[in-house]
Gaussian input, Z-matrix of N, CA and C with variables (Angstrom, degrees):
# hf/3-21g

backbone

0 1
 N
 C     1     B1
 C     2     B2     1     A1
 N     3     B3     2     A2     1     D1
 C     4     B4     3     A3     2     D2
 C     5     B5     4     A4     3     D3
 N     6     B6     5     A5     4     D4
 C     7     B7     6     A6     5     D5
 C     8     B8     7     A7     6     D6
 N     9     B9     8     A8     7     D7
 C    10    B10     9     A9     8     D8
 C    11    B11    10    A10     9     D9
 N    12    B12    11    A11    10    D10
 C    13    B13    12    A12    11    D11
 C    14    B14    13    A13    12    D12
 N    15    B15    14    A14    13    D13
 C    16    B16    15    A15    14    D14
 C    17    B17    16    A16    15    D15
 N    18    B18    17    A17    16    D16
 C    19    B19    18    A18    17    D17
 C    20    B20    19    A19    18    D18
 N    21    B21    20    A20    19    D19
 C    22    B22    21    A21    20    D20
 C    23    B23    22    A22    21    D21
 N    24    B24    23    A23    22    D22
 C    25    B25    24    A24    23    D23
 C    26    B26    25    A25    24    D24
 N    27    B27    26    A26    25    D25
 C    28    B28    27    A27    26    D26
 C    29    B29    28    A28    27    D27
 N    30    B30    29    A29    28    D28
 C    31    B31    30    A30    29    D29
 C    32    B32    31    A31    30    D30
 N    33    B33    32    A32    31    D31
 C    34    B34    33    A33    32    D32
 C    35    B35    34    A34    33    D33
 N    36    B36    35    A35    34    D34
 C    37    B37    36    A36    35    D35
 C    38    B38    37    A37    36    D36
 N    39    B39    38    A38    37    D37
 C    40    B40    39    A39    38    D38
 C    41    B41    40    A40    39    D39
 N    42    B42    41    A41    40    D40
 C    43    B43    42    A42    41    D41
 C    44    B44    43    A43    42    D42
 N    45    B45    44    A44    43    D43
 C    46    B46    45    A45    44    D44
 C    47    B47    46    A46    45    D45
 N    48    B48    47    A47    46    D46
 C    49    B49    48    A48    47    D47
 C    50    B50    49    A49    48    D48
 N    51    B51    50    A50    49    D49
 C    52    B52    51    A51    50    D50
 C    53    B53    52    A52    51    D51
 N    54    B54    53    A53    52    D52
 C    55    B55    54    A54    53    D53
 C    56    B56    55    A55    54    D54
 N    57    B57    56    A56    55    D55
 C    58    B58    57    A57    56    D56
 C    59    B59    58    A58    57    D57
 N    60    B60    59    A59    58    D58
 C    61    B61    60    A60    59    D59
 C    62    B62    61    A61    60    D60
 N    63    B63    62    A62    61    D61
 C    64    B64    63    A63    62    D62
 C    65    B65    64    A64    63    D63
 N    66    B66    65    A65    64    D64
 C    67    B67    66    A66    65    D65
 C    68    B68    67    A67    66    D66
 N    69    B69    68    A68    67    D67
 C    70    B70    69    A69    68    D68
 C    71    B71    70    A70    69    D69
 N    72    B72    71    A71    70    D70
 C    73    B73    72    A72    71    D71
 C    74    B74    73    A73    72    D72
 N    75    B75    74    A74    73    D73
 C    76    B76    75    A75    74    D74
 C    77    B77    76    A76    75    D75
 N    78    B78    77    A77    76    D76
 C    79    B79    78    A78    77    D77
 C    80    B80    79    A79    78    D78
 N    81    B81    80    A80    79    D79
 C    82    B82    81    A81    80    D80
 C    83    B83    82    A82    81    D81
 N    84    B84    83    A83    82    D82
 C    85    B85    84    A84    83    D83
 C    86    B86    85    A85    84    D84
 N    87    B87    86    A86    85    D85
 C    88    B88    87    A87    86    D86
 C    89    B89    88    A88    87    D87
 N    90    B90    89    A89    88    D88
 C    91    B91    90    A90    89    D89
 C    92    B92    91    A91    90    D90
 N    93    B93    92    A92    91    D91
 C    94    B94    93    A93    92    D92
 C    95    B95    94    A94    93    D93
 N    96    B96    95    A95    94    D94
 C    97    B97    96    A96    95    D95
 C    98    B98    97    A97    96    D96
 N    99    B99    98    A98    97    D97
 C   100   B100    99    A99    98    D98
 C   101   B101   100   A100    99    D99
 N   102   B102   101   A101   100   D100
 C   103   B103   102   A102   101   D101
 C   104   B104   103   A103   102   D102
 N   105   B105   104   A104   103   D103
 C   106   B106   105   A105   104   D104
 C   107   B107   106   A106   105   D105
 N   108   B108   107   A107   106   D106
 C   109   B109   108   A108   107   D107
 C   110   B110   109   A109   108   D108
 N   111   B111   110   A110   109   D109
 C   112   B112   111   A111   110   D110
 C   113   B113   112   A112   111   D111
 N   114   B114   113   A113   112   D112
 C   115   B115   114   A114   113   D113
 C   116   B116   115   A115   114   D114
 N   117   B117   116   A116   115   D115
 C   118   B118   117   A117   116   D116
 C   119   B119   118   A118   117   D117
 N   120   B120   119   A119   118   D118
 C   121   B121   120   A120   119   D119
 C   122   B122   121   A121   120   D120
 N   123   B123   122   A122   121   D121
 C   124   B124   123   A123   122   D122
 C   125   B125   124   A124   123   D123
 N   126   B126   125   A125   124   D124
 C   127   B127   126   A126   125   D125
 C   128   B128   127   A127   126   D126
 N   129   B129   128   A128   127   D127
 C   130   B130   129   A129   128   D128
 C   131   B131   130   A130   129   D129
 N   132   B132   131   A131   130   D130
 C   133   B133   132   A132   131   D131
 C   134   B134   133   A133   132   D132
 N   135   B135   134   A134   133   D133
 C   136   B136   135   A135   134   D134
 C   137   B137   136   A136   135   D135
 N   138   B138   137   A137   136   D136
 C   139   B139   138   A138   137   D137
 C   140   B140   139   A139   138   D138
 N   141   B141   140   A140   139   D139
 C   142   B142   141   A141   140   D140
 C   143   B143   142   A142   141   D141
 N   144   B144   143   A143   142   D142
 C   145   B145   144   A144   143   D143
 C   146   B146   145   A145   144   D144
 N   147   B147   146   A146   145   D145
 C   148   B148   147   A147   146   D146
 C   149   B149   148   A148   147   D147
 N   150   B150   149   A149   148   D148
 C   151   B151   150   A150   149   D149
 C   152   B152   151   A151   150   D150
 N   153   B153   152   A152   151   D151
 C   154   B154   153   A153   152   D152
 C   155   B155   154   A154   153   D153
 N   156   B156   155   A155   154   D154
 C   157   B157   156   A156   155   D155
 C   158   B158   157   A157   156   D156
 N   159   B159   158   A158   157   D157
 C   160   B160   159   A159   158   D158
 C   161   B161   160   A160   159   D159
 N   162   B162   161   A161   160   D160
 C   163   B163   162   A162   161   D161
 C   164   B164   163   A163   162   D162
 N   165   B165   164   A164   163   D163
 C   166   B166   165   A165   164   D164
 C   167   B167   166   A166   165   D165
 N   168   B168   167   A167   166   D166
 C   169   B169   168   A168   167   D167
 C   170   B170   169   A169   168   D168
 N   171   B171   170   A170   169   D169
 C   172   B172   171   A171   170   D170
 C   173   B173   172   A172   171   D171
 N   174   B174   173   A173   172   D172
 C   175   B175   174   A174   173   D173
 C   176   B176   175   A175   174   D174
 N   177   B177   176   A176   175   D175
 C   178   B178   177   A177   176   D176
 C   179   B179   178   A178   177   D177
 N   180   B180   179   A179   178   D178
 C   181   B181   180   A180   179   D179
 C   182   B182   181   A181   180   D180
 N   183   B183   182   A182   181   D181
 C   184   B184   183   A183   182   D182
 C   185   B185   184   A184   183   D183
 N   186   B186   185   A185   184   D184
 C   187   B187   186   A186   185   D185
 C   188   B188   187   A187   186   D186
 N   189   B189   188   A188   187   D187
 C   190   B190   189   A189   188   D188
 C   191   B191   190   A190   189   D189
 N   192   B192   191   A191   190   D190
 C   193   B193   192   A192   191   D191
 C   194   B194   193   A193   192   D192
 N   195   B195   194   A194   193   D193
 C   196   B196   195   A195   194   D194
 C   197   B197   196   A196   195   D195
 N   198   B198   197   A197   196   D196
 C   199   B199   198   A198   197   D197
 C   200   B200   199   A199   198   D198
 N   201   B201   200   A200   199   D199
 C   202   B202   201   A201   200   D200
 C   203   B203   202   A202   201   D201
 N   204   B204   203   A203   202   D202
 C   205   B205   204   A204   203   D203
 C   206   B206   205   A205   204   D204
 N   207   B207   206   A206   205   D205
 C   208   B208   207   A207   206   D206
 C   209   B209   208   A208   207   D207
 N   210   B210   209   A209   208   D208
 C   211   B211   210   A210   209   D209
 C   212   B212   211   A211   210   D210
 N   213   B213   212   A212   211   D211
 C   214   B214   213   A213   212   D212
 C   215   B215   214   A214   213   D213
 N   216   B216   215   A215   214   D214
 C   217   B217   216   A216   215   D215
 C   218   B218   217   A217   216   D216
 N   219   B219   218   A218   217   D217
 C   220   B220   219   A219   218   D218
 C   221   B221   220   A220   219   D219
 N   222   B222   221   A221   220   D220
 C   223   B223   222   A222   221   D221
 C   224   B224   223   A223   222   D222
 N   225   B225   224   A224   223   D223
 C   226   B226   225   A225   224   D224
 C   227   B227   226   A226   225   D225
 N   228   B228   227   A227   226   D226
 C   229   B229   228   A228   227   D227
 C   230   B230   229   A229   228   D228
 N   231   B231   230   A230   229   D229
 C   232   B232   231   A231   230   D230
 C   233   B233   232   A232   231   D231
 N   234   B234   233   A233   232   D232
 C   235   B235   234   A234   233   D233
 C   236   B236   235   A235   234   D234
 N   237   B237   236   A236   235   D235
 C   238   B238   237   A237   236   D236
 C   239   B239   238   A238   237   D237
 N   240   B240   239   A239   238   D238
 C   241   B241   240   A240   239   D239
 C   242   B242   241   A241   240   D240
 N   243   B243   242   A242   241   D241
 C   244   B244   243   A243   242   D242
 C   245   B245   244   A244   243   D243
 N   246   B246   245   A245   244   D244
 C   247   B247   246   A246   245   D245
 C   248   B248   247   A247   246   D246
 N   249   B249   248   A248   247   D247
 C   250   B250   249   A249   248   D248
 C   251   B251   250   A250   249   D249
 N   252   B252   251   A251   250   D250
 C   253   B253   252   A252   251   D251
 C   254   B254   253   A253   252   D252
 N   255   B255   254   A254   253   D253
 C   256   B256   255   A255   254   D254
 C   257   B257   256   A256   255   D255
 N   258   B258   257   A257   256   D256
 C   259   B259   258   A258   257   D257
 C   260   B260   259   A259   258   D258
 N   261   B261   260   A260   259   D259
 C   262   B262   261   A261   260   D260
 C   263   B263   262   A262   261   D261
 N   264   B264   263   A263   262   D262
 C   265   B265   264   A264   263   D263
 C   266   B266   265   A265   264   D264
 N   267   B267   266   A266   265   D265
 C   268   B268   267   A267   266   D266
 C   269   B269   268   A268   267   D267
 N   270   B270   269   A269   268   D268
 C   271   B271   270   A270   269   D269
 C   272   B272   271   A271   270   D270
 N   273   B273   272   A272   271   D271
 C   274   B274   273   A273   272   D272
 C   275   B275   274   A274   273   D273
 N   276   B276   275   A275   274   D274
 C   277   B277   276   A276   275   D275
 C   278   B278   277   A277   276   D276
 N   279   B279   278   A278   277   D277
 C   280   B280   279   A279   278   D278
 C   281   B281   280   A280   279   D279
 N   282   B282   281   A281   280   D280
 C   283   B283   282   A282   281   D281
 C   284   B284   283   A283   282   D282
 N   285   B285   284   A284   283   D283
 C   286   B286   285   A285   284   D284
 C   287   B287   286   A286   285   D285
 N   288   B288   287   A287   286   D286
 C   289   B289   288   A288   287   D287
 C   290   B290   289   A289   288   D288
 N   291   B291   290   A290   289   D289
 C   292   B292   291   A291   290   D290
 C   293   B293   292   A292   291   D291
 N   294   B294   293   A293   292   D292
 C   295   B295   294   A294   293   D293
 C   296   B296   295   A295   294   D294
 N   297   B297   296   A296   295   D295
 C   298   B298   297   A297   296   D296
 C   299   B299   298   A298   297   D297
 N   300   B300   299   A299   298   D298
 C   301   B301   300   A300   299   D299
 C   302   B302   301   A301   300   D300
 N   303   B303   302   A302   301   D301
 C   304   B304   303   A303   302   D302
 C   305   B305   304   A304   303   D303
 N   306   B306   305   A305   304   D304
 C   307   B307   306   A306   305   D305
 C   308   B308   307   A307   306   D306
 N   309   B309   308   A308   307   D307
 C   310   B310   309   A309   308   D308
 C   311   B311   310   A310   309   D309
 N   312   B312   311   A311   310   D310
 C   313   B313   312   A312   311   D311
 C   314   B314   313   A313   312   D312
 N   315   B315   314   A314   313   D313
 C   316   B316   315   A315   314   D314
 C   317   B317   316   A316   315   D315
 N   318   B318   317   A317   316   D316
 C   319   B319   318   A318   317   D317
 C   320   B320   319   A319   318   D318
 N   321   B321   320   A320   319   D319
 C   322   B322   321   A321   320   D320
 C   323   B323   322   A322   321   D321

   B1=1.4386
   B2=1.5200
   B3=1.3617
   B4=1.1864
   B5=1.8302
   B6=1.2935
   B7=1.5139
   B8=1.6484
   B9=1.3277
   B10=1.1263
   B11=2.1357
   B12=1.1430
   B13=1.6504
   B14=0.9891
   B15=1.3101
   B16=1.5114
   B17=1.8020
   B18=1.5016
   B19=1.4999
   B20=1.2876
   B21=1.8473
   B22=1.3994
   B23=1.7336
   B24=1.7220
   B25=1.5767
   B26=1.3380
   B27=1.6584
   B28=1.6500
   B29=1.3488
   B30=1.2378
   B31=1.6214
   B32=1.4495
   B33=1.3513
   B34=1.6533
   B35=1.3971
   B36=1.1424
   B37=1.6966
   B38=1.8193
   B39=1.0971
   B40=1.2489
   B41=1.8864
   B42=1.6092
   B43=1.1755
   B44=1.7544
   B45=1.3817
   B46=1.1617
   B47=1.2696
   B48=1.1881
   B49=1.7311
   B50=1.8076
   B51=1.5012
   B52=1.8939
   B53=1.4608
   B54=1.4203
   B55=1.7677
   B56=2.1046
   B57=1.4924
   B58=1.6733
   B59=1.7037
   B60=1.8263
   B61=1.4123
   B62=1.4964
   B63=1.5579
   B64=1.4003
   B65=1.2168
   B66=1.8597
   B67=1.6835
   B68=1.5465
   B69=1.0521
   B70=1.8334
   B71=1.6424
   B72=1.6390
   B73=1.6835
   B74=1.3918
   B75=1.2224
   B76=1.7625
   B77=1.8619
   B78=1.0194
   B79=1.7903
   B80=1.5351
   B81=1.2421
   B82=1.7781
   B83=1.7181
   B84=1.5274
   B85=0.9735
   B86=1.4829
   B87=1.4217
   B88=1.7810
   B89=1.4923
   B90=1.5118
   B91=1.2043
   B92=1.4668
   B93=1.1518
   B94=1.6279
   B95=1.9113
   B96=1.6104
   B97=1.5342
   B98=1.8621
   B99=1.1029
   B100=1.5611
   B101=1.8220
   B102=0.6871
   B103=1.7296
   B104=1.3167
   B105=1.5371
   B106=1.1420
   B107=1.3187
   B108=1.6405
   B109=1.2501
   B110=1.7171
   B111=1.5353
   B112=1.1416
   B113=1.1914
   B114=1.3275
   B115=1.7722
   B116=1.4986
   B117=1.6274
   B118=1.4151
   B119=1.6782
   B120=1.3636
   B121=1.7547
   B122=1.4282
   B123=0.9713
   B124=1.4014
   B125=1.5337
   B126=1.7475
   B127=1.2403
   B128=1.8366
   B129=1.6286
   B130=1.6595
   B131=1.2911
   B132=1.0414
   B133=1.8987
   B134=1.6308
   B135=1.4702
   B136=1.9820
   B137=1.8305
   B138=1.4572
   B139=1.6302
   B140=1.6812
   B141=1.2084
   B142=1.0510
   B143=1.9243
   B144=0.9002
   B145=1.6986
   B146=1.5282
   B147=1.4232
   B148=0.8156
   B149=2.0544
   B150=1.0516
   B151=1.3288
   B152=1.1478
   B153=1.1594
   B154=1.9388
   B155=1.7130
   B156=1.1405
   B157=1.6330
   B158=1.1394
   B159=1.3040
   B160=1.6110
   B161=1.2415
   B162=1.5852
   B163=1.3944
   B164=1.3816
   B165=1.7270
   B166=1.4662
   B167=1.5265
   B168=1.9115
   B169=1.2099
   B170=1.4475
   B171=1.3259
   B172=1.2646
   B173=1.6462
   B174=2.0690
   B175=1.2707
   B176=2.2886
   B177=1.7721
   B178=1.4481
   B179=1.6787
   B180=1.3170
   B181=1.1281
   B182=2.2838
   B183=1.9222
   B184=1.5780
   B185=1.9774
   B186=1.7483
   B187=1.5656
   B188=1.4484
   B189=1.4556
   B190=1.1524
   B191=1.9372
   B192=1.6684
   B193=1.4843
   B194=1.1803
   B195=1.6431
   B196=1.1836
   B197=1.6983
   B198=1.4519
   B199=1.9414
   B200=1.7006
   B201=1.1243
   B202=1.4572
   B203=1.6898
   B204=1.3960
   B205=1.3022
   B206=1.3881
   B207=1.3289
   B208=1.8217
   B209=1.1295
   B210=1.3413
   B211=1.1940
   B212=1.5683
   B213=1.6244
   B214=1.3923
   B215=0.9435
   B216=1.2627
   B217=1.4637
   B218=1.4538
   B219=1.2490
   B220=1.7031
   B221=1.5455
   B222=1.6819
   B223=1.3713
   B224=1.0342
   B225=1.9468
   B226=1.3657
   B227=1.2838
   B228=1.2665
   B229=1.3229
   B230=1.5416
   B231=2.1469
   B232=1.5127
   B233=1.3940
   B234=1.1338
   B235=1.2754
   B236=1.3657
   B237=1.5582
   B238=1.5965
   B239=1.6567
   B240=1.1784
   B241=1.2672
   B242=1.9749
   B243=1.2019
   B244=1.2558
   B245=1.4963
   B246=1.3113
   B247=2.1713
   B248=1.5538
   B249=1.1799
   B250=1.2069
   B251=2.0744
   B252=0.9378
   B253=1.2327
   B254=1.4838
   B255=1.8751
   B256=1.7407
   B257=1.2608
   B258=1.2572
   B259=1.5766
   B260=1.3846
   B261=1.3383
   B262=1.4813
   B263=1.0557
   B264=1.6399
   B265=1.4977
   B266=1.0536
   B267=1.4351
   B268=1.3290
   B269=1.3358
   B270=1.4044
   B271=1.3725
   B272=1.5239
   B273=1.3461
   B274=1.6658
   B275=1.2993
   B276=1.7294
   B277=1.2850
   B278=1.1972
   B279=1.5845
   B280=1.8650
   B281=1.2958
   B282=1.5600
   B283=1.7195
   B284=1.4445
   B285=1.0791
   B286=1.8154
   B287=1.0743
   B288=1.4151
   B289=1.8355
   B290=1.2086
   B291=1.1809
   B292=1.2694
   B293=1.8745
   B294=1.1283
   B295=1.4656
   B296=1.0512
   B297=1.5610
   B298=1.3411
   B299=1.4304
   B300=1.4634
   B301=1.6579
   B302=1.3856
   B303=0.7817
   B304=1.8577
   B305=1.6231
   B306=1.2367
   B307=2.1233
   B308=1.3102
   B309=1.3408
   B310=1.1688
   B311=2.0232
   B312=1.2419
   B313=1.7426
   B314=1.2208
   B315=1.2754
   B316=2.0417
   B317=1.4172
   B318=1.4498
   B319=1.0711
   B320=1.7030
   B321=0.9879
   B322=2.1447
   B323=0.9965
   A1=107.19
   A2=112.51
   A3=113.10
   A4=131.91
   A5=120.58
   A6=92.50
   A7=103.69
   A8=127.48
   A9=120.81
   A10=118.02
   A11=92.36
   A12=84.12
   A13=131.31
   A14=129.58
   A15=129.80
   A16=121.03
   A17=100.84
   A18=112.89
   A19=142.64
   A20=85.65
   A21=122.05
   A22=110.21
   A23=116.03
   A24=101.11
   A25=119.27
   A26=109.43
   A27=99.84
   A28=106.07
   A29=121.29
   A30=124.91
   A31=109.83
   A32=101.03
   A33=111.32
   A34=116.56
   A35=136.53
   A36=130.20
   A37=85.36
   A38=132.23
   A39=147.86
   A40=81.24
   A41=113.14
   A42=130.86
   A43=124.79
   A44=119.73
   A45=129.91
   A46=107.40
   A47=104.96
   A48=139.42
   A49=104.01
   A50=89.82
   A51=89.17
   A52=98.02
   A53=89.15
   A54=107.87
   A55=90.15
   A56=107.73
   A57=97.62
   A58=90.88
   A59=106.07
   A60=92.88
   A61=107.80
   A62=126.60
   A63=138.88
   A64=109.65
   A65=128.04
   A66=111.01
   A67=137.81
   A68=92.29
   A69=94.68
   A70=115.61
   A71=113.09
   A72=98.49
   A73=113.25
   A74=124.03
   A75=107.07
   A76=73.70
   A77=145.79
   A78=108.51
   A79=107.74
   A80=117.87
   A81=126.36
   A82=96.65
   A83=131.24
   A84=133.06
   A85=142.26
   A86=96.50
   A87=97.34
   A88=108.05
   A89=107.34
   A90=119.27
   A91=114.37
   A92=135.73
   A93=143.68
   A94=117.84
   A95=91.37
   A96=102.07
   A97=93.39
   A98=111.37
   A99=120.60
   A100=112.21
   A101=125.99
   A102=135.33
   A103=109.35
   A104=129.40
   A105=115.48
   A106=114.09
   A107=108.16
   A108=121.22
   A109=140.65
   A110=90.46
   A111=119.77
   A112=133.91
   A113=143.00
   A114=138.78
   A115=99.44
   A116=107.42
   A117=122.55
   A118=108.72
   A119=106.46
   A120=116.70
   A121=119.76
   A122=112.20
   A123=110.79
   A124=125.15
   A125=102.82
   A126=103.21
   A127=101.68
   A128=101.98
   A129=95.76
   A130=135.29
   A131=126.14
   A132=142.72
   A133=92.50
   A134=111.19
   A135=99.82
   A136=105.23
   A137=118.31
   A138=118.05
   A139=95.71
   A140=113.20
   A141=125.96
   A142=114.75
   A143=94.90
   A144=108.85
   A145=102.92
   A146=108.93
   A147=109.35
   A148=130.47
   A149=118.08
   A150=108.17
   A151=127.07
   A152=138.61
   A153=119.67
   A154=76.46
   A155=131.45
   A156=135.85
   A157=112.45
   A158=138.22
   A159=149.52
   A160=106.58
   A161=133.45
   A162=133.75
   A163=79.89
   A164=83.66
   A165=119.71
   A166=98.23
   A167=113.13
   A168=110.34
   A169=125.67
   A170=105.58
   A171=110.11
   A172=138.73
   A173=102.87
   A174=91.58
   A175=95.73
   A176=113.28
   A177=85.31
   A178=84.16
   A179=86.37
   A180=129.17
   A181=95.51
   A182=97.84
   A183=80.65
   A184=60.38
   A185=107.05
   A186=122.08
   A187=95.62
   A188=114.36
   A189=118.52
   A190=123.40
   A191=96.30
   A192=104.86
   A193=112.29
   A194=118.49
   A195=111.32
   A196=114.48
   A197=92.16
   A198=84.32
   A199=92.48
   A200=126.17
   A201=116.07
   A202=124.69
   A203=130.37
   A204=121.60
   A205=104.95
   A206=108.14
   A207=109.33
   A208=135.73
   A209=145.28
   A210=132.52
   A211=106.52
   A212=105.70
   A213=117.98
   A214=130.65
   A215=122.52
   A216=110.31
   A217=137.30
   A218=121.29
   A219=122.61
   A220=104.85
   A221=100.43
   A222=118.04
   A223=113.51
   A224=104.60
   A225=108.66
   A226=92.73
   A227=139.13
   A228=151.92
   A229=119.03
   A230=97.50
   A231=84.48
   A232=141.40
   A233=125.77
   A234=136.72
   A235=115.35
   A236=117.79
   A237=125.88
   A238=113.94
   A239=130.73
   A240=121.32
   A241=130.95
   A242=113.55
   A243=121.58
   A244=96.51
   A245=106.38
   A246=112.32
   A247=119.86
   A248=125.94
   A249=143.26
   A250=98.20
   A251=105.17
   A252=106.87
   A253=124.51
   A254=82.21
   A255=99.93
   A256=113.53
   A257=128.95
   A258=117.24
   A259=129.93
   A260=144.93
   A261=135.11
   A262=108.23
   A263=103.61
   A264=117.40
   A265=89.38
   A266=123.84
   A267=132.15
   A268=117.64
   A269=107.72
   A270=125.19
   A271=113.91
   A272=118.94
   A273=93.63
   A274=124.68
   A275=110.88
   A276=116.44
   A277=131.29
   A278=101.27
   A279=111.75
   A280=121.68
   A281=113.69
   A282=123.25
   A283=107.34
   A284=107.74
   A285=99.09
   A286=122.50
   A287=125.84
   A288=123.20
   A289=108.84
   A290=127.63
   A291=128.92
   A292=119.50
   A293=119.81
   A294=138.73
   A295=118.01
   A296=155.78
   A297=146.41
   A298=106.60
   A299=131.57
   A300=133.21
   A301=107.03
   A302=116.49
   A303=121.02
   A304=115.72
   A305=90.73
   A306=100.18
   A307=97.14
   A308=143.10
   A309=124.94
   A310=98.64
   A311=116.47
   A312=121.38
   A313=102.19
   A314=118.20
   A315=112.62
   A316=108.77
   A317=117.51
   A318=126.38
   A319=110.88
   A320=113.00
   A321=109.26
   A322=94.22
   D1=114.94
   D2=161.56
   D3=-82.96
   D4=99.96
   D5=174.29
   D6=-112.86
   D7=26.90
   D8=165.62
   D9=-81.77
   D10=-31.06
   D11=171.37
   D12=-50.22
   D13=-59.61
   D14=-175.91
   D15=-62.15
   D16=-3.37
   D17=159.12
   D18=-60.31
   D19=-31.46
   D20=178.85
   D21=-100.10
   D22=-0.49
   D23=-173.75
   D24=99.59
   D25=8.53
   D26=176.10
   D27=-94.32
   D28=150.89
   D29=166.25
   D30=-108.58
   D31=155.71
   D32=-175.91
   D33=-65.04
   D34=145.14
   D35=-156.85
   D36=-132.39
   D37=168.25
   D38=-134.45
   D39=-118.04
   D40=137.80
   D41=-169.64
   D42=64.14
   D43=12.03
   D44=154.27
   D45=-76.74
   D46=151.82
   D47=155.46
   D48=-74.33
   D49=137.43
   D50=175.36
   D51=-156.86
   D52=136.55
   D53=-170.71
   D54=-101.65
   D55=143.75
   D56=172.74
   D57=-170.75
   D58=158.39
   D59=-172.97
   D60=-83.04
   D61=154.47
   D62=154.20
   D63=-13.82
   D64=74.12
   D65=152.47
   D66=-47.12
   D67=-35.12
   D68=-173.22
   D69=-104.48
   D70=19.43
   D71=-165.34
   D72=66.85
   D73=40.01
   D74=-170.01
   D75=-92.76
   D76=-29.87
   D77=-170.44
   D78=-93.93
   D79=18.29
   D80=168.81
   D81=-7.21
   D82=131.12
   D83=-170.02
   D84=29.86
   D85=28.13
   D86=161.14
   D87=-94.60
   D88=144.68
   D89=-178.78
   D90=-46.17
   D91=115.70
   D92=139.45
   D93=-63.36
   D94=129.55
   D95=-164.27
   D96=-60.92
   D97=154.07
   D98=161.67
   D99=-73.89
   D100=124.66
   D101=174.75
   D102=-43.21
   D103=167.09
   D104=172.95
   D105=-99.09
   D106=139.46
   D107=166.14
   D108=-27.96
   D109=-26.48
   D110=-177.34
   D111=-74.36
   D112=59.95
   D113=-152.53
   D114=-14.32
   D115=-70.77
   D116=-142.52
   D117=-69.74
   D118=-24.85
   D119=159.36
   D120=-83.73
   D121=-43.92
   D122=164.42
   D123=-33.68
   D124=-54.21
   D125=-156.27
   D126=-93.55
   D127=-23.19
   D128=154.70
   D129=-72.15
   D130=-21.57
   D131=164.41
   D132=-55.71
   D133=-66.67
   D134=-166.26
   D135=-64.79
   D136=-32.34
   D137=168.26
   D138=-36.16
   D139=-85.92
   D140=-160.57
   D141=-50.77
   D142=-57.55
   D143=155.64
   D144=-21.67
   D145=-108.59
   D146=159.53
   D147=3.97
   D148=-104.60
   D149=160.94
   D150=-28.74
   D151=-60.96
   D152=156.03
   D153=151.05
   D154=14.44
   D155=163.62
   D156=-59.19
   D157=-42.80
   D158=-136.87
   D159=-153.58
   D160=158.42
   D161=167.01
   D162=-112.50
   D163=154.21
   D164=-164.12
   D165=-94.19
   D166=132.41
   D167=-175.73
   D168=-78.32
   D169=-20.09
   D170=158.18
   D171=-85.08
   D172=-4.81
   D173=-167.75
   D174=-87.60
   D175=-167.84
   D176=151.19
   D177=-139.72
   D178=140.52
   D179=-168.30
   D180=-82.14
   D181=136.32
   D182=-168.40
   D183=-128.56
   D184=154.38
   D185=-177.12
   D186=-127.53
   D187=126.46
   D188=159.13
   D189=-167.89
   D190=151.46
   D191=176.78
   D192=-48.12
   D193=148.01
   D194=162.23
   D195=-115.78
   D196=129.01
   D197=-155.57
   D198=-101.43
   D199=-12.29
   D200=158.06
   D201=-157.13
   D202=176.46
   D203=-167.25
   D204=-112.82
   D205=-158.65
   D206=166.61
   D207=-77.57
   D208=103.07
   D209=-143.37
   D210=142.64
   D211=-59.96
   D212=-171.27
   D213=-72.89
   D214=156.55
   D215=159.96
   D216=-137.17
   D217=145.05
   D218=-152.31
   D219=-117.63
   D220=139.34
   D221=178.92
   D222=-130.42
   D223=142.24
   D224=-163.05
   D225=-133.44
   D226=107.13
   D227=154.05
   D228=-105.57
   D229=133.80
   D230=173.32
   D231=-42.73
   D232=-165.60
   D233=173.04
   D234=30.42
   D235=-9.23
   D236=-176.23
   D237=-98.38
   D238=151.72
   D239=159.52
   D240=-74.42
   D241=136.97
   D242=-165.44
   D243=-39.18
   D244=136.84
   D245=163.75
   D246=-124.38
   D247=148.91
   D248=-161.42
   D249=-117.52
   D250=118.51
   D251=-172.13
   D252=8.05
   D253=70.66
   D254=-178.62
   D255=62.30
   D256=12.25
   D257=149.52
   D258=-115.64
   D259=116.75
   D260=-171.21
   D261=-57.91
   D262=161.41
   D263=-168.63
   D264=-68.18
   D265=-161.34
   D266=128.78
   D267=-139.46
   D268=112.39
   D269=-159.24
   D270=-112.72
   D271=63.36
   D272=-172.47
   D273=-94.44
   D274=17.67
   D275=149.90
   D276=-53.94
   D277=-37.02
   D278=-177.42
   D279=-81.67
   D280=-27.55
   D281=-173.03
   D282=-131.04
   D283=105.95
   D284=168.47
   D285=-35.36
   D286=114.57
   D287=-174.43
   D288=71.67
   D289=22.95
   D290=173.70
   D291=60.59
   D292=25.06
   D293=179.90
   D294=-71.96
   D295=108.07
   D296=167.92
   D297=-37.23
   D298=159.77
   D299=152.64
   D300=-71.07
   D301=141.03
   D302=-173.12
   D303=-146.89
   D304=16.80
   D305=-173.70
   D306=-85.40
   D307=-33.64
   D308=-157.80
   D309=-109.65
   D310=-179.28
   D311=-179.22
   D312=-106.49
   D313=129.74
   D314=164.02
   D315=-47.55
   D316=161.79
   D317=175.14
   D318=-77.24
   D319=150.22
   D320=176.45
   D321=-129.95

């Protein structure tokens, strides 16, 4: 995990991984680890924290792909796979054989 780049001016480029803290409360009541008891760990865990070495025990940390930037634009239709300015991902991490899920109906 890098969080020292964007210190320096890098922006996220499309198929990276990106670690960043929770803007909106999206983990509203998931457990947060307790800190350590320990002064002398404690206060090396937030050093490190800090520097973008360590996740912070108090922050929560949300991980995710970035499947496109500013500019683009993304479509999500049932039964289809997600597209990035009209082209599908290709994800065959997410769907075996690369297949959308299609068992259930969108909501109307």
């Amino acid at each position: 995990m890098d969080k020292l780049s964007p210190w320096f001016g890098a922006t996220p480029q499309r198929g990276q991984v990106i670690v960043f803290k929770d803007p909106g409360n999206w983990l509203n009541g998931e457990d947060i680890p307790a800190p350590s008891s320990n002064p002398v760990v404690r206060d090396f865990q937030s050093v490190l924290s800090t520097i973008g070495l360590m996740p912070s025990a108090s922050d929560q940390d949300l991980i995710k792909r970035v499947i496109a930037v500013g500019g683009d634009t993304v479509t999500c239709k049932y039964g289809a796979p997600v597209s990035v300015n009209g082209v599908a991902l290709n994800e065959p991490y997410i769907y075996p054989g690369s297949t959308p899920a299609t068992t259930t109906r969108p909501a109307r």
